[in-house]
C-alpha positions in Angstrom: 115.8 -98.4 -73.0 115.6 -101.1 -70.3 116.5 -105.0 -70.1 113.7 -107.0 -68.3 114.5 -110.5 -66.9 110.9 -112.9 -65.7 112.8 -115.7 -63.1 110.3 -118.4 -61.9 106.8 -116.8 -62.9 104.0 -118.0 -61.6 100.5 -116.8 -61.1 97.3 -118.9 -59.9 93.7 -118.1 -59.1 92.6 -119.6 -56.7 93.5 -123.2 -57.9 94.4 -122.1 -60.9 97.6 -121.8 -62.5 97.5 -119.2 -65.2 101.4 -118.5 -65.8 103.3 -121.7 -64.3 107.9 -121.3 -64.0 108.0 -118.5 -66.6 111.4 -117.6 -67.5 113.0 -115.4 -70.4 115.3 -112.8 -70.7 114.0 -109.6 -73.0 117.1 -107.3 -74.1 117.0 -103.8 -74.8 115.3 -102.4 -77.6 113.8 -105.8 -78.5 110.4 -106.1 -80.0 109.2 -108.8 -77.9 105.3 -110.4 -79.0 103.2 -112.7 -76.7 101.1 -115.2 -79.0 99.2 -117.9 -78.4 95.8 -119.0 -78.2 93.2 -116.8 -76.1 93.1 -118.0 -72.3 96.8 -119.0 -72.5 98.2 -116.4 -69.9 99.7 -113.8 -72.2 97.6 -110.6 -71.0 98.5 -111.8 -67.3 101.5 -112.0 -67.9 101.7 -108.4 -68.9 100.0 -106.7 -66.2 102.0 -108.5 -63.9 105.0 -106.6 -65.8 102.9 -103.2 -65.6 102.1 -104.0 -61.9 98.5 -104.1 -62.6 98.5 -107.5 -61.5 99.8 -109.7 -58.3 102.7 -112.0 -58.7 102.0 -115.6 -57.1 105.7 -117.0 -57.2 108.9 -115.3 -58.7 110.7 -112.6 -59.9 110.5 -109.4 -62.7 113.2 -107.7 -62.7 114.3 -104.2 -64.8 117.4 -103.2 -65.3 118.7 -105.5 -62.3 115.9 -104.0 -60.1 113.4 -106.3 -58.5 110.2 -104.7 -59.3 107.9 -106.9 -57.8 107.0 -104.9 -54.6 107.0 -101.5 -56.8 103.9 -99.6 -58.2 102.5 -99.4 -61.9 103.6 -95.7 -62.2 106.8 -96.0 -61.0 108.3 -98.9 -62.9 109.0 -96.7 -66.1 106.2 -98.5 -68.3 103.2 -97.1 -70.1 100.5 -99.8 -71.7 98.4 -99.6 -74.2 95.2 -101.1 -74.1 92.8 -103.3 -76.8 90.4 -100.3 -75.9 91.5 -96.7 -76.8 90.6 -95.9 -73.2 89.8 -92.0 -74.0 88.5 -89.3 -72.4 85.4 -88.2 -74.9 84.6 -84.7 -73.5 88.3 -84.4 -73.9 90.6 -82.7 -76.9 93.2 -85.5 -78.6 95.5 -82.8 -77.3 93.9 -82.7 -73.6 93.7 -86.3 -74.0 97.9 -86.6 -74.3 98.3 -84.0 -71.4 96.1 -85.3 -68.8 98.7 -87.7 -67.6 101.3 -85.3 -67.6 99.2 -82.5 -65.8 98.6 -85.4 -62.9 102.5 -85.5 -62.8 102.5 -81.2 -62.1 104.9 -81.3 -65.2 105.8 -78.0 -66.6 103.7 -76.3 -69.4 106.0 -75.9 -71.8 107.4 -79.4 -71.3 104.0 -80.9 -72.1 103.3 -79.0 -74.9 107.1 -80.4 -76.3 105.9 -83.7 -75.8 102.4 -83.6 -77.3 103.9 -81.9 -80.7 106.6 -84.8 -80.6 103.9 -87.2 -80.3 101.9 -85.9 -83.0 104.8 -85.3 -85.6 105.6 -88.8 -84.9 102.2 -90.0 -85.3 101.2 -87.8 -87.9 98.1 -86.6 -85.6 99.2 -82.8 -86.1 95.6 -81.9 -87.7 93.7 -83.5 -85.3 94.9 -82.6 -82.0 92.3 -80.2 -81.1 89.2 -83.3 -82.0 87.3 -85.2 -79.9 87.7 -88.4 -79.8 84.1 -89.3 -80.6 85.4 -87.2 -84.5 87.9 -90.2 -85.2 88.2 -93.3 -87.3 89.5 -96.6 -85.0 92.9 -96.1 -86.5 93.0 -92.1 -85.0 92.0 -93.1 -81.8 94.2 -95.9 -81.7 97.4 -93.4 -82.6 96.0 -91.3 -79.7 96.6 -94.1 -77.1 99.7 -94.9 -78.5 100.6 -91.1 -78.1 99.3 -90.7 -74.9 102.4 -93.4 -74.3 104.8 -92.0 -76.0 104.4 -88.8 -74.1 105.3 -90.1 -71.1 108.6 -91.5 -72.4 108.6 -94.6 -70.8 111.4 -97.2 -71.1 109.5 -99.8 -72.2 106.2 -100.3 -73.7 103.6 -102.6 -73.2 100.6 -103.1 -76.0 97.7 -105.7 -75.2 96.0 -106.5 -78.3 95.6 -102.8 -79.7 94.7 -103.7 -83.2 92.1 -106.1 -82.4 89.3 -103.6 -82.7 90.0 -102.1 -85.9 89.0 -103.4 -89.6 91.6 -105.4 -91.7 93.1 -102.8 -93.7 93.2 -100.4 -90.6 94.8 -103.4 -88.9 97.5 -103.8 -91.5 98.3 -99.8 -91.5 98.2 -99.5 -87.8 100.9 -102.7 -88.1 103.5 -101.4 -90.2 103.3 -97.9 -88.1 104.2 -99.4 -85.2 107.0 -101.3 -86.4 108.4 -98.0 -88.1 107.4 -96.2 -84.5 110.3 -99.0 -83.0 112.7 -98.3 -85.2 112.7 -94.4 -84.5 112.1 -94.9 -80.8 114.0 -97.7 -80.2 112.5 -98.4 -76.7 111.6 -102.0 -75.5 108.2 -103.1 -76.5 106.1 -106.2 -75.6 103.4 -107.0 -77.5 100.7 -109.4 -76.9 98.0 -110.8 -79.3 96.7 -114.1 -80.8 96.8 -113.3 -84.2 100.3 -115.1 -85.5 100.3 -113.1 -88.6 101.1 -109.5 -86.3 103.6 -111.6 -84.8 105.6 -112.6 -87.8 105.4 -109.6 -89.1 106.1 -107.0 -85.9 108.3 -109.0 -83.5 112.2 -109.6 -83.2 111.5 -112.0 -81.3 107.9 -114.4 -80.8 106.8 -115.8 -77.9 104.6 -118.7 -78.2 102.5 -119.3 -74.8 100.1 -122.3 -74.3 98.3 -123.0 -70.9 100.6 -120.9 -69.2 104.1 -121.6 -70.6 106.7 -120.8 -73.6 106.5 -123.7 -75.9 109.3 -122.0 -78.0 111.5 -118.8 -78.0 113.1 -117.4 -81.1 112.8 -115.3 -84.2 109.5 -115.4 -86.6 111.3 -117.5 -89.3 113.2 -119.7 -86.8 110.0 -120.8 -85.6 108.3 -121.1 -89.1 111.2 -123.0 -90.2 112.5 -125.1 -87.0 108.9 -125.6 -84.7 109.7 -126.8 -81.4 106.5 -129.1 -81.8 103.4 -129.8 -83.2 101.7 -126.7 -81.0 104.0 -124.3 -82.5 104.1 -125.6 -86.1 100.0 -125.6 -85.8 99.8 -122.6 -84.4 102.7 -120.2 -86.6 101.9 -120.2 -90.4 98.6 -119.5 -92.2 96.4 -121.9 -93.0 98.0 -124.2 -90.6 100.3 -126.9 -90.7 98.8 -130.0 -91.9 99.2 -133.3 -90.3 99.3 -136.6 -91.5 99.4 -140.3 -89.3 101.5 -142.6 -90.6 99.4 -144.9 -91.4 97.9 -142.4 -93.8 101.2 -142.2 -95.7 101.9 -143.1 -98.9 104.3 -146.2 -99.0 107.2 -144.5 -100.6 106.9 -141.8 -97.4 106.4 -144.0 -95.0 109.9 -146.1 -96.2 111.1 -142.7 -95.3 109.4 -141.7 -91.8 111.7 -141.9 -88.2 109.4 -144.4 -87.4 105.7 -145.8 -87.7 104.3 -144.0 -84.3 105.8 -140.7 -86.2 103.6 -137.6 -87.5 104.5 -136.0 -91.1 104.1 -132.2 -90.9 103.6 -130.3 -94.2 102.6 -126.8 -94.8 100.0 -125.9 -97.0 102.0 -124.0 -99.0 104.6 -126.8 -99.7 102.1 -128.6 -101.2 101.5 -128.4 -105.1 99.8 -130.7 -107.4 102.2 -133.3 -109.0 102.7 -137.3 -108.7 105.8 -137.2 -106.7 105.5 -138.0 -103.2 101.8 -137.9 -104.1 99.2 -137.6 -101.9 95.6 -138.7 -102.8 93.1 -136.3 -102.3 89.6 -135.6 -102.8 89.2 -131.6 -102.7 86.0 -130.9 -100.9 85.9 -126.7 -100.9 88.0 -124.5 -103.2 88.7 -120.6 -102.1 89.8 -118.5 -105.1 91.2 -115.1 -104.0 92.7 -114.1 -107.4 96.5 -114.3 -106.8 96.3 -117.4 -104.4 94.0 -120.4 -104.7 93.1 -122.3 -101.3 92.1 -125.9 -101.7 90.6 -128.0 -98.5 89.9 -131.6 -98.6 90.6 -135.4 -97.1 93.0 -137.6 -97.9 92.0 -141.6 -98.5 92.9 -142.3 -94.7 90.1 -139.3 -94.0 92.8 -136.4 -92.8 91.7 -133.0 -93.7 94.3 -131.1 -95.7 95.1 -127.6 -96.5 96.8 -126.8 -99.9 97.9 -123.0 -101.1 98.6 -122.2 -104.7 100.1 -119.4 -105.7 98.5 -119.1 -108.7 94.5 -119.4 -109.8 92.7 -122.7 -110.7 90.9 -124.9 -111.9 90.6 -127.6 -110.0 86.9 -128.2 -108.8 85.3 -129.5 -105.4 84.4 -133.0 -105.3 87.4 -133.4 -107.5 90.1 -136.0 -107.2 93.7 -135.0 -107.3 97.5 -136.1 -106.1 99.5 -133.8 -104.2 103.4 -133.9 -103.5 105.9 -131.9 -101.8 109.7 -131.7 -101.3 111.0 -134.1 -98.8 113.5 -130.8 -97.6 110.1 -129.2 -96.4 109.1 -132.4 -94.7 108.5 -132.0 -90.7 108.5 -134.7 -88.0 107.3 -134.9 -84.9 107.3 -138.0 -82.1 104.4 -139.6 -80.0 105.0 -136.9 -77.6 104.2 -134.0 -80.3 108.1 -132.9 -80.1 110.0 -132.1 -83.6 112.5 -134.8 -84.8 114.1 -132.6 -87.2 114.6 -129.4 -85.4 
C-alpha cells in the first residue's frame, strides 16, 4: 500500500489551464473517486499520477518520493482503462501474462499470479477464451486482472464501467468494492457518474474546471455541500433551487437573507400544506416503487420531487409541496453554503 500526496498541481495546454493549485493528501488503502462533470480535469489528473502525462507546475509524491521525473512503469501503479485494451488474437490467460513476460518474470511466478487473479475474479473457466468470446463485464474483469497481476501499490481506474450496460455496471460496482476490501491497495477512481461515487469511494472528490470544490466522505458531501456546485452535482435527481423571491412568505420570514438561495432535495419534498410549495406538475415518471414528479413553481422554477411510493397525481395537475425546515439548504450570492 502507498500514501500519495499532489502539492501545487498544475497542468495547462497551451493557454489552457486544465488542473490549476491541486492539493490533497490520499492515505493508504483509501478508495479515492474523481467526479465531476466531463472536461473538468479528472482523467489528467490521473495520468499525470501514472506518468502518462506532463506535469506543468508542482509536485506528486509516493511514499515521500518525488515522482515527477520518474517513468510510468516504475512508479508501482497499474491503470485501468474505460477501454478493455486487449490483445484479441490473445488467450485471457496470455492476455494477464504478457506484461509479466515483458518483465522476464519467472514461469512459475506468473502462472501464481494469473490463478490468483482469476480466483479473485472468478475468471477460472474462461482463461483459456479470446477476448472477442466475452460479455463487457468478462473483458472488463480481464483488465482489472491484468492489474492485479502485476501487484501494484496503487491502482488507477479511468471510467471502466462506462461501456458496459446498467445492470453489468451495477455488478461490475459492487465487485470492485469487494476486490478493495480483500486487496486493500490504494485505488483512485475517476468517473462522472455521482452514483459510482457514493456508492464505491471512502472518500469523493468533486472537480470542476480544474479544482476540488469539496473533499470528504459520500454522505458528508450529500449532507454538508460545500456549495451549490456540489449540492447540484451529488444526489439524484438533483438538488432543486429556489430564488427568494419565489418563496413562500412563511420561508422567506425564515431565509439568511433576501439575496439567499433555498436548496431542497427532491427527495425531501412530499406533498402536504406545510411549508407548501405551489406547483403545477408538468411530467410524471412512475417506476413502480418510486414516483418522479417534474414541474414549475408560480415564480416559473423547475422542480424535482421523489416519492417513495406510486401515484396518482397527474400532469398538468396542481399541487402543494412542503419539506422539513432540518433538510433546508442555504447558499449566499456567491453559491457558498450558509449552513454547512
Amino acid at each position: 500500500m502507498s500514501k500519495i500526496v499532489i502539492k501545487n498541481l498544475e497542468k495547462s495546454f497551451g493557454e489552457n489551464k486544465v488542473i490549476n493549485n491541486f492539493n490533497i493528501d490520499i492515505h493508504d488503502g483509501e478508495f479515492i473517486v474523481l467526479v465531476g462533470p466531463s472536461g473538468c480535469g479528472k482523467s489528467t489528473l490521473l495520468r499525470m499520477i501514472a506518468g502518462l502525462e506532463k506535469i506543468t507546475k508542482g509536485e506528486i509524491l509516493i511514499d515521500s518520493q518525488v515522482v515527477n521525473s520518474i517513468s510510468a512503469a516504475r512508479r508501482g501503479l497499474a491503470m485501468v482503462f474505460q477501454s478493455y485494451a486487449l490483445y484479441p488474437h490473445m488467450s485471457v490467460r496470455q492476455n494477464l501474462a504478457f506484461g509479466l513476460e515483458n518483465l522476464k518474470m519467472n514461469v512459475d511466478e506468473i502462472d501464481k499470479r494469473i490463478l490468483e487473479a482469476a480466483r479473485l475474479l472468478r475468471m477460472e473457466e474462461y482463461l483459456q477464451r479470446k477476448p472477442g468470446q466475452l460479455s463487457g463485464g468478462q473483458k472488463q474483469r480481464v483488465a482489472i486482472g491484468r492489474a492485479i497481476v502485476r501487484e501494484p501499490s496503487i491502482y488507477l481506474f479511468d471510467e471502466p464501467l462506462s461501456n458496459l450496460d446498467a445492470e453489468l455496471r451495477v455488478a461490475t460496482r459492487v465487485e470492485l468494492k469487494a476486490l478493495h476490501a480483500r486487496l486493500g491497495n490504494t485505488m483512485i477512481y475517476v468517473t462522472h457518474d455521482q452514483v459510482e461515487a457514493m456508492t464505491m469511494a471512502d472518500k469523493i472528490v468533486v472537480m470542476n474546471d480544474g479544482i476540488i470544490e469539496q473533499v470528504g466522505a459520500p454522505l458528508e458531501l450529500y449532507n454538508k455541500p460545500a456549495n451549490k456546485f456540489v449540492a447540484g452535482f451529488i444526489g439524484s435527481p438533483k438538488m432543486n433551487f429556489i430564488n427568494f423571491d419565489s418563496l413562500p412568505n412563511n420561508i422567506k420570514e425564515i431565509a439568511p437573507s433576501k439575496s439567499s438561495t433555498l436548496g431542497i432535495r427532491p427527495e425531501h419534498l412530499s406533498i402536504i400544506d406545510k411549508n407548501a410549495l405551489s406547483l403545477n406538475v408538468e411530467t410524471v415518471e412512475q417506476l413502480g416503487s418510486d414516483s418522479f414528479l417534474y414541474g414549475k413553481t408560480t415564480g416559473n422554477q423547475k422542480i424535482s420531487i421523489k416519492l417513495n411510493h406510486q401515484t396518482e397525481i397527474k400532469s398538468n395537475q396542481d399541487i402543494k409541496v412542503g419539506f422539513s425546515l432540518e433538510d433546508a439548504h442555504w447558499f449566499d450570492n456567491d453559491d457558498k453554503s450558509i449552513n454547512s
